[in-house]
Predicted model as a PDB file, atoms N, CA, C, CB and O in Angstrom, pLDDT in the B-factor column:
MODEL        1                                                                  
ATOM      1  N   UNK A   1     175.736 -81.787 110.464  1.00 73.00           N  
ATOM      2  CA  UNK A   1     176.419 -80.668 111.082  1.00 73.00           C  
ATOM      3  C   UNK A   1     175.777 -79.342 110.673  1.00 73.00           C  
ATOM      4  CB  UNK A   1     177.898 -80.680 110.707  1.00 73.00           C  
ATOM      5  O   UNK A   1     175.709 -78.421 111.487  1.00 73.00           O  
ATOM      6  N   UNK A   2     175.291 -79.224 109.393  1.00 75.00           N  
ATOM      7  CA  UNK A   2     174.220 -77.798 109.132  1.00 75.00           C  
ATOM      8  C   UNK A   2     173.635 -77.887 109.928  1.00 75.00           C  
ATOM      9  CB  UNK A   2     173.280 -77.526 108.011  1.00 75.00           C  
ATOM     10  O   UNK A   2     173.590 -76.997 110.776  1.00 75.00           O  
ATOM     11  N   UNK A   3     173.076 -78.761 109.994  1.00 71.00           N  
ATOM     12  CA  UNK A   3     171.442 -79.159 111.224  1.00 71.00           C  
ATOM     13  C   UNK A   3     171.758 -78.122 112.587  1.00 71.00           C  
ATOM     14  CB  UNK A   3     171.401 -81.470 112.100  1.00 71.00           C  
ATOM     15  O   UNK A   3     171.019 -77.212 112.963  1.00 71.00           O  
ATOM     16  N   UNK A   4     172.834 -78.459 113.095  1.00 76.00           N  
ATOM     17  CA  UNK A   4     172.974 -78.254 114.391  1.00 76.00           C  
ATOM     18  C   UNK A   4     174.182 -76.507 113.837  1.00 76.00           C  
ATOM     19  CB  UNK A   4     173.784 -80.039 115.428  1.00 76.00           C  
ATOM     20  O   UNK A   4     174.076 -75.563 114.620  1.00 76.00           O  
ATOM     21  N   UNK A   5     174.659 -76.406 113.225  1.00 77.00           N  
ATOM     22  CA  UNK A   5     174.793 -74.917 113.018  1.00 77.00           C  
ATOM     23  C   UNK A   5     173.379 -73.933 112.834  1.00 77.00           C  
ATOM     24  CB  UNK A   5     175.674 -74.788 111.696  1.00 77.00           C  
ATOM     25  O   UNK A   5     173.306 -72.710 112.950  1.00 77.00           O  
ATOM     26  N   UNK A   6     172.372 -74.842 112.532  1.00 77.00           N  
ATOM     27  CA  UNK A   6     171.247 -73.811 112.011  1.00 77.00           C  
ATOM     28  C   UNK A   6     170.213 -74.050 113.535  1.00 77.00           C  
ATOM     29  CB  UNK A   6     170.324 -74.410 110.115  1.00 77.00           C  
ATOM     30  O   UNK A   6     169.129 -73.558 113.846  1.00 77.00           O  
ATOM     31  N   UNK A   7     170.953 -74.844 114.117  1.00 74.00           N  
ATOM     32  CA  UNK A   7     170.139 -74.755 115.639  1.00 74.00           C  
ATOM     33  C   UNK A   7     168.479 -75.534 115.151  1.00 74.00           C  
ATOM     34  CB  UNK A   7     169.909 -72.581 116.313  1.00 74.00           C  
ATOM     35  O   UNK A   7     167.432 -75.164 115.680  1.00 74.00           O  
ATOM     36  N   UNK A   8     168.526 -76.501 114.204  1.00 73.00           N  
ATOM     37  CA  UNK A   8     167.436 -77.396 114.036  1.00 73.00           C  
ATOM     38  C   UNK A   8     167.728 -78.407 114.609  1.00 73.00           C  
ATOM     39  CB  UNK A   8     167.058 -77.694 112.836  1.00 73.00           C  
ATOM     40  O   UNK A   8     166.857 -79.273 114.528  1.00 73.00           O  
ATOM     41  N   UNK A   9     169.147 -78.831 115.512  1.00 88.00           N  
ATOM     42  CA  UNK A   9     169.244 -79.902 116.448  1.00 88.00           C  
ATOM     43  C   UNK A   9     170.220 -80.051 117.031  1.00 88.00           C  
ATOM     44  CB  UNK A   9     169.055 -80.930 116.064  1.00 88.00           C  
ATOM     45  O   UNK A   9     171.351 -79.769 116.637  1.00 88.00           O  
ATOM     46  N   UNK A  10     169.834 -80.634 118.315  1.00 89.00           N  
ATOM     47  CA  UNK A  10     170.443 -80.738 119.808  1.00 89.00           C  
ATOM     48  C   UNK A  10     171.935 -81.241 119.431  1.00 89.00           C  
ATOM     49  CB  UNK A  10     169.522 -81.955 120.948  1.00 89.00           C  
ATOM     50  O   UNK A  10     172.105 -82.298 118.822  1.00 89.00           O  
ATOM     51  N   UNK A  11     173.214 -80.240 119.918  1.00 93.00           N  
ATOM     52  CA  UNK A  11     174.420 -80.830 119.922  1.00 93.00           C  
ATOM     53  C   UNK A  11     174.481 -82.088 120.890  1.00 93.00           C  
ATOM     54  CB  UNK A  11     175.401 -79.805 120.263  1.00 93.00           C  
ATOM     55  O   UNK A  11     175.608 -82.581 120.939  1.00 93.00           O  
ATOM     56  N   UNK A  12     173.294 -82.866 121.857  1.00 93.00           N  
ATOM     57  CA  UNK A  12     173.729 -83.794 122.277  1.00 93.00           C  
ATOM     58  C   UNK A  12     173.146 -84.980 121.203  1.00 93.00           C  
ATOM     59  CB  UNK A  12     173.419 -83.810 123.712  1.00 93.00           C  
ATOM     60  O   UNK A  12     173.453 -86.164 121.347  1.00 93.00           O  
ATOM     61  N   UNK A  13     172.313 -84.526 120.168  1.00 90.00           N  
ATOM     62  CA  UNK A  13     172.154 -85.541 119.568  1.00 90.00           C  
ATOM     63  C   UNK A  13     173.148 -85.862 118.073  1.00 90.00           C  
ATOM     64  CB  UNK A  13     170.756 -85.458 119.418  1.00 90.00           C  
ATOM     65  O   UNK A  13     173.050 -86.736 117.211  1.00 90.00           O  
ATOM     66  N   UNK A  14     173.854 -85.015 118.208  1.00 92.00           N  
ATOM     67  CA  UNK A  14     175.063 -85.002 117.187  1.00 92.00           C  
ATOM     68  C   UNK A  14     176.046 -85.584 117.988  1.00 92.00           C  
ATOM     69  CB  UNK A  14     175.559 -83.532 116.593  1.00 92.00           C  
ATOM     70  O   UNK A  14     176.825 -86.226 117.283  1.00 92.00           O  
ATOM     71  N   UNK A  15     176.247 -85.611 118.836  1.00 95.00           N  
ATOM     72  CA  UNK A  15     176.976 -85.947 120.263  1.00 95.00           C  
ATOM     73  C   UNK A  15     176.955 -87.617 119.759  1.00 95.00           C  
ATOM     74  CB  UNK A  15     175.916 -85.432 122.059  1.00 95.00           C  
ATOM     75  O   UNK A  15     177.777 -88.161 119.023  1.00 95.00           O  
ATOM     76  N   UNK A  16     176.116 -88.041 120.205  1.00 94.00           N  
ATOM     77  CA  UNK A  16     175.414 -89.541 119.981  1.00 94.00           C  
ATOM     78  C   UNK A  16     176.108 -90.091 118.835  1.00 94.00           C  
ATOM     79  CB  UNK A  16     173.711 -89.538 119.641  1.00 94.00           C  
ATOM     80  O   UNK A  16     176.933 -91.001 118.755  1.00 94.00           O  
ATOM     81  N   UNK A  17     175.572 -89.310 117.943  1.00 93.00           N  
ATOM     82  CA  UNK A  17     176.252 -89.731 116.477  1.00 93.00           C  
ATOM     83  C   UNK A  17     177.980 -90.077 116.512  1.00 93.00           C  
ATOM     84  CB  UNK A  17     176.008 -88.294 115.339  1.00 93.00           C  
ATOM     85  O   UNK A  17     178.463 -91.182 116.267  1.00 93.00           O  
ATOM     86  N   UNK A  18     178.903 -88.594 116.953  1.00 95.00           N  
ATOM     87  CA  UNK A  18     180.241 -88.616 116.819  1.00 95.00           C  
ATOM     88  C   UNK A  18     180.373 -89.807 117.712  1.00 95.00           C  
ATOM     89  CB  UNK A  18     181.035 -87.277 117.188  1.00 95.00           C  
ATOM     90  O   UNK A  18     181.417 -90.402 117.442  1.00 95.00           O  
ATOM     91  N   UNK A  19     179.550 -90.499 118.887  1.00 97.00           N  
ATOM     92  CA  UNK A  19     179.988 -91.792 119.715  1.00 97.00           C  
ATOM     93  C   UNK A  19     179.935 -92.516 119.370  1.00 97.00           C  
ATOM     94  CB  UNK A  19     179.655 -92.198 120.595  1.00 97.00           C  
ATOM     95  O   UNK A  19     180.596 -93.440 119.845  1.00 97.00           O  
ATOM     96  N   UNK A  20     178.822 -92.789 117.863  1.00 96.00           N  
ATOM     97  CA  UNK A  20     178.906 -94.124 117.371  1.00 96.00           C  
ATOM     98  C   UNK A  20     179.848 -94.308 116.563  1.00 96.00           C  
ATOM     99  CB  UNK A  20     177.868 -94.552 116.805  1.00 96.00           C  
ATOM    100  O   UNK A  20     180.118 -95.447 116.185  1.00 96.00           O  
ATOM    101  N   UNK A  21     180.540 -93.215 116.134  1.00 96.00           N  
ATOM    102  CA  UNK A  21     181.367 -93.095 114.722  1.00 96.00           C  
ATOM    103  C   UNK A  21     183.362 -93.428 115.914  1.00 96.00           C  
ATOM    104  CB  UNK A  21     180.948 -90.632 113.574  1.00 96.00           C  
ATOM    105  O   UNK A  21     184.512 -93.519 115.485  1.00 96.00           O  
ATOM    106  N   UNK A  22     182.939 -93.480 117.041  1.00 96.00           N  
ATOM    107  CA  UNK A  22     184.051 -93.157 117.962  1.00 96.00           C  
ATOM    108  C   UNK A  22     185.214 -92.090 118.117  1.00 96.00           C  
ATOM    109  CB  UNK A  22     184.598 -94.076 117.930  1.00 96.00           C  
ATOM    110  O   UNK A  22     186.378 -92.177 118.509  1.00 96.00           O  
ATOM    111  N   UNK A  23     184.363 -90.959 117.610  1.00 96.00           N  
ATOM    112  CA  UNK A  23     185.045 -89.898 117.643  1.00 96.00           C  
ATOM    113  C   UNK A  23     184.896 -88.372 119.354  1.00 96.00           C  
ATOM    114  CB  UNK A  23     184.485 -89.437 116.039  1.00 96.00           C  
ATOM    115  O   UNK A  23     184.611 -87.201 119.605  1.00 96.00           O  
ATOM    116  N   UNK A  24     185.379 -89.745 119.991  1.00 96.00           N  
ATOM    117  CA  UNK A  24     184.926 -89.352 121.507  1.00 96.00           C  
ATOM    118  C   UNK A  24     185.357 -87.726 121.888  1.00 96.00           C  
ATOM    119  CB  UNK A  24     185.784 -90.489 122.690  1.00 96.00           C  
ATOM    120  O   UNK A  24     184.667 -87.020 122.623  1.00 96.00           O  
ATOM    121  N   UNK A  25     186.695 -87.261 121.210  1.00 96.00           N  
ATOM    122  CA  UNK A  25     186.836 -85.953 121.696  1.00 96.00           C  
ATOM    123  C   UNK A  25     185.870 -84.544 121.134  1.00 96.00           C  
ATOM    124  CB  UNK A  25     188.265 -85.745 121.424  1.00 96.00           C  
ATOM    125  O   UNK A  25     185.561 -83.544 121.782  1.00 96.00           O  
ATOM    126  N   UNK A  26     185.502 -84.936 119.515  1.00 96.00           N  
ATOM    127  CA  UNK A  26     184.727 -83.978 119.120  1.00 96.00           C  
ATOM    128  C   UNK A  26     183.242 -84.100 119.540  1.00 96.00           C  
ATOM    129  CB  UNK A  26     184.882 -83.900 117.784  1.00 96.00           C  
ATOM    130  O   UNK A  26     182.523 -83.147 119.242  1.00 96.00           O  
ATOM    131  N   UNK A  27     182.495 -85.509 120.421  1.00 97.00           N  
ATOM    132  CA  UNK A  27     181.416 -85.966 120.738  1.00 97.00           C  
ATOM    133  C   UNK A  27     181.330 -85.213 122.459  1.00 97.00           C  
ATOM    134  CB  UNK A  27     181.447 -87.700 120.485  1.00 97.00           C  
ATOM    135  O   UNK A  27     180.252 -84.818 122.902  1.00 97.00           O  
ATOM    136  N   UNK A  28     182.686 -85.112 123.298  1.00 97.00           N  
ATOM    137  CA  UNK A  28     182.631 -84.494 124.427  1.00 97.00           C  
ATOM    138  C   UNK A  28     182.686 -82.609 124.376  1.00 97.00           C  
ATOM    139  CB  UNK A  28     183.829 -85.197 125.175  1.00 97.00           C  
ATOM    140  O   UNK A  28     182.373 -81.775 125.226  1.00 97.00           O  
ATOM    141  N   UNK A  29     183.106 -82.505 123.297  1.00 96.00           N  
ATOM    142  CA  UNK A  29     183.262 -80.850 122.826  1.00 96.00           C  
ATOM    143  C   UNK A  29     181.725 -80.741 122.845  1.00 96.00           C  
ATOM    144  CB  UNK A  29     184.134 -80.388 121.056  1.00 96.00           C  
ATOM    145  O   UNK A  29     181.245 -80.313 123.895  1.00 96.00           O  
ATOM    146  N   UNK A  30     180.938 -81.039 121.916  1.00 95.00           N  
ATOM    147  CA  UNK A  30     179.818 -80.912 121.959  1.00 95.00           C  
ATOM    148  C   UNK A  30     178.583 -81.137 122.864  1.00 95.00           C  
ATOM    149  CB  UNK A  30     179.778 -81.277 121.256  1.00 95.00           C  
ATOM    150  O   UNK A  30     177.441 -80.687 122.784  1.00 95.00           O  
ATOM    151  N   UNK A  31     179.308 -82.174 123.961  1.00 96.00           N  
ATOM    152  CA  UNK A  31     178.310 -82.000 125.102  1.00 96.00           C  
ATOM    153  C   UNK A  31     178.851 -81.331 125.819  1.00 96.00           C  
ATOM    154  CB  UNK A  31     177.824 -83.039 125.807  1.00 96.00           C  
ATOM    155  O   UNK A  31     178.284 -81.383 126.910  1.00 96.00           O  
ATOM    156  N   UNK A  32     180.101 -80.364 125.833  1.00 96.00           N  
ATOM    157  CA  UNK A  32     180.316 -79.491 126.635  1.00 96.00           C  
ATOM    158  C   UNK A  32     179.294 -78.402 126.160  1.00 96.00           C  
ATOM    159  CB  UNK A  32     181.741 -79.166 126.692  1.00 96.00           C  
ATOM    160  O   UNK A  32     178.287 -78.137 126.817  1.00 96.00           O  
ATOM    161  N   UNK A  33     179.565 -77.879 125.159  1.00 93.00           N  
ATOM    162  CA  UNK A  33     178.780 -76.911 124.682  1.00 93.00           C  
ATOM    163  C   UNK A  33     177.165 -76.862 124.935  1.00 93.00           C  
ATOM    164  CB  UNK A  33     179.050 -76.953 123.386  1.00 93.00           C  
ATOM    165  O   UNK A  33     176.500 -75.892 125.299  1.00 93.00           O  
ATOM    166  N   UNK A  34     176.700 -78.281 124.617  1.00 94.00           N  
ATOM    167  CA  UNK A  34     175.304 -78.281 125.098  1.00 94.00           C  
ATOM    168  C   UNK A  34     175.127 -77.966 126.348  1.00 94.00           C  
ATOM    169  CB  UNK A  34     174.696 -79.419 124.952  1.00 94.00           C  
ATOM    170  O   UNK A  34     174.402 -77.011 126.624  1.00 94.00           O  
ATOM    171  N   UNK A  35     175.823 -78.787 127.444  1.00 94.00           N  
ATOM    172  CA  UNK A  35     175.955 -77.810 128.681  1.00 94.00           C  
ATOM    173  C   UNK A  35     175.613 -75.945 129.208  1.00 94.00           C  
ATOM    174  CB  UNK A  35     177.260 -77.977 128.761  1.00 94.00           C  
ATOM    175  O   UNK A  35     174.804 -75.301 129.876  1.00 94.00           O  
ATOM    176  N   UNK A  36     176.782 -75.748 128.415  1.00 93.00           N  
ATOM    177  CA  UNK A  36     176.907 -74.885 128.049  1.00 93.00           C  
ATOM    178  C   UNK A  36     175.705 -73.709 127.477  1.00 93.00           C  
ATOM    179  CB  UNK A  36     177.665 -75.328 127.459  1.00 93.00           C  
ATOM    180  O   UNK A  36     175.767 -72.488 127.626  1.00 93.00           O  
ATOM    181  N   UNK A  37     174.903 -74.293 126.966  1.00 91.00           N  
ATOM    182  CA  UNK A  37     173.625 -73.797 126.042  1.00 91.00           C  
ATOM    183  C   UNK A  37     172.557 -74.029 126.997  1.00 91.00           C  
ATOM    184  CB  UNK A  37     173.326 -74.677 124.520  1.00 91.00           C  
ATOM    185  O   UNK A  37     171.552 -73.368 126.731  1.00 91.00           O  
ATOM    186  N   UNK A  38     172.444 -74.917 128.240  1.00 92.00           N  
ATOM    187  CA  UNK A  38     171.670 -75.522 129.014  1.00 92.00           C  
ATOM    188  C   UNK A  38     170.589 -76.194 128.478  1.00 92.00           C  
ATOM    189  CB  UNK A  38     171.323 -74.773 129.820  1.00 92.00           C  
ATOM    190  O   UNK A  38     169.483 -76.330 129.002  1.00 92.00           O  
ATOM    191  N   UNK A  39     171.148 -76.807 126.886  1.00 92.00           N  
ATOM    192  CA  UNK A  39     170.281 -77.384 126.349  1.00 92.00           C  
ATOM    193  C   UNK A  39     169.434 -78.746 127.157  1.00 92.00           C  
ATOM    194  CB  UNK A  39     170.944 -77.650 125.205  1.00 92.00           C  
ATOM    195  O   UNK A  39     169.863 -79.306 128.166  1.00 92.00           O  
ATOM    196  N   UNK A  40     168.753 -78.932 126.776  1.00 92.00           N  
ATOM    197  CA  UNK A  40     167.409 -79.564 127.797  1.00 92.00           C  
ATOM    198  C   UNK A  40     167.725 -80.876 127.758  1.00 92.00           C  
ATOM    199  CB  UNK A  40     165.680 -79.370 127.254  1.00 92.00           C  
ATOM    200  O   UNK A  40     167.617 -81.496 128.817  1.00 92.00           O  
ATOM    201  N   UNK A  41     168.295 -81.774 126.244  1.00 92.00           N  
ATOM    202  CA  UNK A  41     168.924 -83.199 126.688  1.00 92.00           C  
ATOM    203  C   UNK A  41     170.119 -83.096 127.312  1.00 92.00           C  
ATOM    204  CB  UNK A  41     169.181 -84.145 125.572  1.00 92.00           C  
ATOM    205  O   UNK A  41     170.731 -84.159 127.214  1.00 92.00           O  
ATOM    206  N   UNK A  42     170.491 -82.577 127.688  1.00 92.00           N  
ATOM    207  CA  UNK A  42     172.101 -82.315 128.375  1.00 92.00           C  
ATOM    208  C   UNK A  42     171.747 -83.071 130.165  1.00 92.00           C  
ATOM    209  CB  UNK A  42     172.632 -79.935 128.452  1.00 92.00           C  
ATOM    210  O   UNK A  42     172.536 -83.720 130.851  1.00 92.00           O  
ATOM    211  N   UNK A  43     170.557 -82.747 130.439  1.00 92.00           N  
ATOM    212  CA  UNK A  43     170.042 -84.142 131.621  1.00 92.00           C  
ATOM    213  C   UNK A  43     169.781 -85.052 131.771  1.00 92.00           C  
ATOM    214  CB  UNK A  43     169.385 -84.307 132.150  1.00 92.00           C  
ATOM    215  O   UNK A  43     169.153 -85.492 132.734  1.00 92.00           O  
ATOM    216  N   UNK A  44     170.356 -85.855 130.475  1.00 92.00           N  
ATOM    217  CA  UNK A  44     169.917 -87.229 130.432  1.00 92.00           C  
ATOM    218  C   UNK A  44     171.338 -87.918 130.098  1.00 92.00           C  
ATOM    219  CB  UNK A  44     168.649 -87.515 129.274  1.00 92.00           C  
ATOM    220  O   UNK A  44     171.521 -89.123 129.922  1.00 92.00           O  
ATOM    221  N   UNK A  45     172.456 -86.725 130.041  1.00 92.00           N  
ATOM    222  CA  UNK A  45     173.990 -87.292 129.998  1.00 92.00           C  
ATOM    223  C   UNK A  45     174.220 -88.515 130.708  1.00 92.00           C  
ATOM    224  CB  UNK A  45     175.004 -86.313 130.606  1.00 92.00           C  
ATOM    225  O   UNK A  45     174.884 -89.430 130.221  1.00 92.00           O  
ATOM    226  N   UNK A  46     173.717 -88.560 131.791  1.00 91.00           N  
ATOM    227  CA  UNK A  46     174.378 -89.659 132.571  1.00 91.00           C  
ATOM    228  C   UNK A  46     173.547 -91.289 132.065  1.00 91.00           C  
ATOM    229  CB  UNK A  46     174.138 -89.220 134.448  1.00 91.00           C  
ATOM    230  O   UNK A  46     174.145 -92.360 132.162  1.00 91.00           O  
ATOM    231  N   UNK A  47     172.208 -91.179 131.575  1.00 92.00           N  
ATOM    232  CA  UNK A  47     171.626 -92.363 131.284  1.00 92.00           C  
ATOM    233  C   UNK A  47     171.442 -92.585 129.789  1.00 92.00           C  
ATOM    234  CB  UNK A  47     170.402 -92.441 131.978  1.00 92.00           C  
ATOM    235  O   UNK A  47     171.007 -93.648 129.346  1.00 92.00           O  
ATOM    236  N   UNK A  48     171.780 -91.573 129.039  1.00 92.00           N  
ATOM    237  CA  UNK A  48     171.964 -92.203 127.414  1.00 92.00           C  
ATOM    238  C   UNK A  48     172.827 -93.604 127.474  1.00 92.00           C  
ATOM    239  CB  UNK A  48     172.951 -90.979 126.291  1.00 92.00           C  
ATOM    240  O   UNK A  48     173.878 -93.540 128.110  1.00 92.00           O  
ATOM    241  N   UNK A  49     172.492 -94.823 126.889  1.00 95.00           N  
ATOM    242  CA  UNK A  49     173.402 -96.080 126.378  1.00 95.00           C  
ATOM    243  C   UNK A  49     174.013 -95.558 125.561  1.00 95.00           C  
ATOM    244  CB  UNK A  49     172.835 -97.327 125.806  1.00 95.00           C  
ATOM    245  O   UNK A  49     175.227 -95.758 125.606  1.00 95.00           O  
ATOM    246  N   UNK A  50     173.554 -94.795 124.617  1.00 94.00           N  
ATOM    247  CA  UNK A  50     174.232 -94.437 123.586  1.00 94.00           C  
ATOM    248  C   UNK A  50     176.118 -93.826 123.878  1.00 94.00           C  
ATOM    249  CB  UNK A  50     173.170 -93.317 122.995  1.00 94.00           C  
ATOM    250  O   UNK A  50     177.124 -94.005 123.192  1.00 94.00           O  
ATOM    251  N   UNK A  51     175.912 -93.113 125.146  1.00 95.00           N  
ATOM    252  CA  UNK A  51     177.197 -92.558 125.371  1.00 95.00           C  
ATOM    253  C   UNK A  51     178.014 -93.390 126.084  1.00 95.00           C  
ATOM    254  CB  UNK A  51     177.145 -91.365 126.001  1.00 95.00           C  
ATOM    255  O   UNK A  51     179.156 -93.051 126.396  1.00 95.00           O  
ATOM    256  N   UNK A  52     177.513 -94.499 126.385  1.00 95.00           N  
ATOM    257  CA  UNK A  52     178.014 -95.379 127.232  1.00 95.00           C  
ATOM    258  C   UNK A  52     179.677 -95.338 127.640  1.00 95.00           C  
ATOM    259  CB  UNK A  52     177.629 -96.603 126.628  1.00 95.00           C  
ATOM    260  O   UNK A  52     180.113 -95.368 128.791  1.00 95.00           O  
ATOM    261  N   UNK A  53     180.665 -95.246 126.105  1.00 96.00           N  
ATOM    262  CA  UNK A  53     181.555 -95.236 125.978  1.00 96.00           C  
ATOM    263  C   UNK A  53     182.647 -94.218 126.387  1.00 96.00           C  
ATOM    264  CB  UNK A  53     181.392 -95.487 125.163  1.00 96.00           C  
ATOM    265  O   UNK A  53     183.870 -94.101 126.455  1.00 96.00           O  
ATOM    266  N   UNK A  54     181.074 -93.307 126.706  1.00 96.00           N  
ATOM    267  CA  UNK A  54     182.028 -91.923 127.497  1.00 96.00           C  
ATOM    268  C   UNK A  54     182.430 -91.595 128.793  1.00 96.00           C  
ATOM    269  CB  UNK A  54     181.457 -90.779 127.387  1.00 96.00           C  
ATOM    270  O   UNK A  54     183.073 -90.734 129.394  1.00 96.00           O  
ATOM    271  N   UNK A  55     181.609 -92.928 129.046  1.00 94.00           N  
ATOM    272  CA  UNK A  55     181.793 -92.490 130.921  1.00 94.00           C  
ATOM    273  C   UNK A  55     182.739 -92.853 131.347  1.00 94.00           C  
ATOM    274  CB  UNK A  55     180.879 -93.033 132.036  1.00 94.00           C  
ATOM    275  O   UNK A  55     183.110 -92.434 132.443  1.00 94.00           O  
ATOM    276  N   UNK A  56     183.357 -93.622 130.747  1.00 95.00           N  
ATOM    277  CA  UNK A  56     185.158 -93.115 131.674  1.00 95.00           C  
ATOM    278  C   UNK A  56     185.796 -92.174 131.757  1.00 95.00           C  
ATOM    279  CB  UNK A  56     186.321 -93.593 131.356  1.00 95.00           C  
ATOM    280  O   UNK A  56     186.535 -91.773 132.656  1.00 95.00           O  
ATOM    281  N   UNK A  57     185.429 -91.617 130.435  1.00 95.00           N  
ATOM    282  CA  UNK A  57     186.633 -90.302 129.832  1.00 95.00           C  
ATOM    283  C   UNK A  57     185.844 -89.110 131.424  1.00 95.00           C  
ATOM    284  CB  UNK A  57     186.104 -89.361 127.187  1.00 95.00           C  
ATOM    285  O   UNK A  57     184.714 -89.052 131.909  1.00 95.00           O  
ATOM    286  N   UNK A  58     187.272 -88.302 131.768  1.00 96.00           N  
ATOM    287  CA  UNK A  58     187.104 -87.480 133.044  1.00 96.00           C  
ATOM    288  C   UNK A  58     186.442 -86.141 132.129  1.00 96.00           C  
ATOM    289  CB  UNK A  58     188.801 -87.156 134.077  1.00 96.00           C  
ATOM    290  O   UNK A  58     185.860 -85.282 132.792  1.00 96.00           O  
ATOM    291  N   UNK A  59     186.487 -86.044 131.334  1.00 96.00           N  
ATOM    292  CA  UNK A  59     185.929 -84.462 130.820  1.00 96.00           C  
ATOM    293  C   UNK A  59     184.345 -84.796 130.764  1.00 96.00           C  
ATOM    294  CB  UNK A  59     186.620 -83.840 128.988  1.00 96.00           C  
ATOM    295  O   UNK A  59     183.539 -83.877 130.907  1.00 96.00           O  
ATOM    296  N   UNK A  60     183.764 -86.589 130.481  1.00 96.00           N  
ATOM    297  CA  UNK A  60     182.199 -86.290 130.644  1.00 96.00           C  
ATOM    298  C   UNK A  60     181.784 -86.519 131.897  1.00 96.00           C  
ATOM    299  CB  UNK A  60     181.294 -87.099 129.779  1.00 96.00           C  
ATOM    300  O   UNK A  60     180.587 -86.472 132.180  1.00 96.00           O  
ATOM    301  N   UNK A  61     182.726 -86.791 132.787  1.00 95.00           N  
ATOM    302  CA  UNK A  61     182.326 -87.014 134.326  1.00 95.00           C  
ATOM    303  C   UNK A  61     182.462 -85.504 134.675  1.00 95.00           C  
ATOM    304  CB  UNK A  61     183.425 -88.159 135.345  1.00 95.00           C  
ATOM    305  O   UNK A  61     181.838 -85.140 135.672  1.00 95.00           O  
ATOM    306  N   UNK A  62     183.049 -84.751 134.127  1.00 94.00           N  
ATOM    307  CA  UNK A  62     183.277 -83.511 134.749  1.00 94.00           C  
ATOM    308  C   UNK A  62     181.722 -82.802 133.911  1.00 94.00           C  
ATOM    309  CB  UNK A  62     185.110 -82.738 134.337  1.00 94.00           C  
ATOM    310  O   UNK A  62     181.237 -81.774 134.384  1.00 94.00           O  
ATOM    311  N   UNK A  63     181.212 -83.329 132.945  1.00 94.00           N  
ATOM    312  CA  UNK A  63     179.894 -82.082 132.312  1.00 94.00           C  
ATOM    313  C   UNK A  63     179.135 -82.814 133.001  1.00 94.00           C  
ATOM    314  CB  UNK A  63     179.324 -81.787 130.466  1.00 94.00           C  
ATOM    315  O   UNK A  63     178.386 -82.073 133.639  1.00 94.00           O  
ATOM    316  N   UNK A  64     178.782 -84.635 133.363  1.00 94.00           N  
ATOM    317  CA  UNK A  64     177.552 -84.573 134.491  1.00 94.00           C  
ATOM    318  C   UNK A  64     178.186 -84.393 135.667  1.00 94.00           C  
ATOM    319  CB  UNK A  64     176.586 -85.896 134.649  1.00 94.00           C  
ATOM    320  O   UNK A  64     178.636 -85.531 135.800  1.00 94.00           O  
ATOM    321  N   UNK A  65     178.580 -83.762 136.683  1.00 94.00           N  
ATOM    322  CA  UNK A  65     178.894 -83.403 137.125  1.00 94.00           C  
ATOM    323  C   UNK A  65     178.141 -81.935 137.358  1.00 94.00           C  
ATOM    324  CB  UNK A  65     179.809 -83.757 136.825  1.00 94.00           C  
ATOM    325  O   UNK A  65     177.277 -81.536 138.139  1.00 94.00           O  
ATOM    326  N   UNK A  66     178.911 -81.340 136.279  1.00 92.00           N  
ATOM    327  CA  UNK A  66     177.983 -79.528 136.023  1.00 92.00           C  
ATOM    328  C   UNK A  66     176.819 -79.448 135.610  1.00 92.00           C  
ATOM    329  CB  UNK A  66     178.510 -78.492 134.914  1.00 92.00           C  
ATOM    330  O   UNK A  66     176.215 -78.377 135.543  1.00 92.00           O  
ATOM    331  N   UNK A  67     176.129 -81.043 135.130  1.00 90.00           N  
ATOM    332  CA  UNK A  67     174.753 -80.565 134.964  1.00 90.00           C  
ATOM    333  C   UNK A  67     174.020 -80.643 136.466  1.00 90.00           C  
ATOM    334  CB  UNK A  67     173.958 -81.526 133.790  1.00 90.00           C  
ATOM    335  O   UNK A  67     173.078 -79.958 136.865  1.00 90.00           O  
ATOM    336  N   UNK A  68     174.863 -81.859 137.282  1.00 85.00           N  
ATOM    337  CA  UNK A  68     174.204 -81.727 138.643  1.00 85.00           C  
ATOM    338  C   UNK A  68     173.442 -83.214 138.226  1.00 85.00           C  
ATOM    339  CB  UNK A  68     173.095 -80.083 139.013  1.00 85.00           C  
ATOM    340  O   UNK A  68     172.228 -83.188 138.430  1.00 85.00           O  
ATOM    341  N   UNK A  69     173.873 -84.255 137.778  1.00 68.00           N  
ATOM    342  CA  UNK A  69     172.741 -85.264 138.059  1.00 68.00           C  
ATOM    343  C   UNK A  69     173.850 -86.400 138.107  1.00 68.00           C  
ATOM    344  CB  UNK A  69     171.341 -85.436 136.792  1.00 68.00           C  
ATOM    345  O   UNK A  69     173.528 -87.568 138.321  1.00 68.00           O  
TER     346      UNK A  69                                                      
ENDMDL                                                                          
END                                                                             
């Protein structure tokens, strides 16, 4: 979490992490935000395995959605 306060890494790859740990609401906060940042993995939301677990939840259908893919 320093990491990504000091902007040495992608909130979608902290993202990843909170999904494996199944902490899906603070893992969708953070790909909102990456959104948000128009950070550059934020276009690969829809084909990470890793997030697999998120694609039901309507708040990450709603960020790919806003990324447009």
């Amino acid at each position: 979490m320093e990491d990504l306060q000091n902007g040495a890494v992608s909130p979608v790859l902290v993202a990843i992490v909170l999904t494996a740990q199944d902490r899906k609401k603070e893992a969708i906060d953070l790909l909102a935000e990456a959104v948000a940042q128009r950070d550059p993995y934020s276009v690969f939301l829809k084909t990470y395995p890793f997030l697999a677990s998120l694609r039901g939840e309507p708040r990450f259908q709603e960020l790919v959605a806003k990324v447009g893919i």
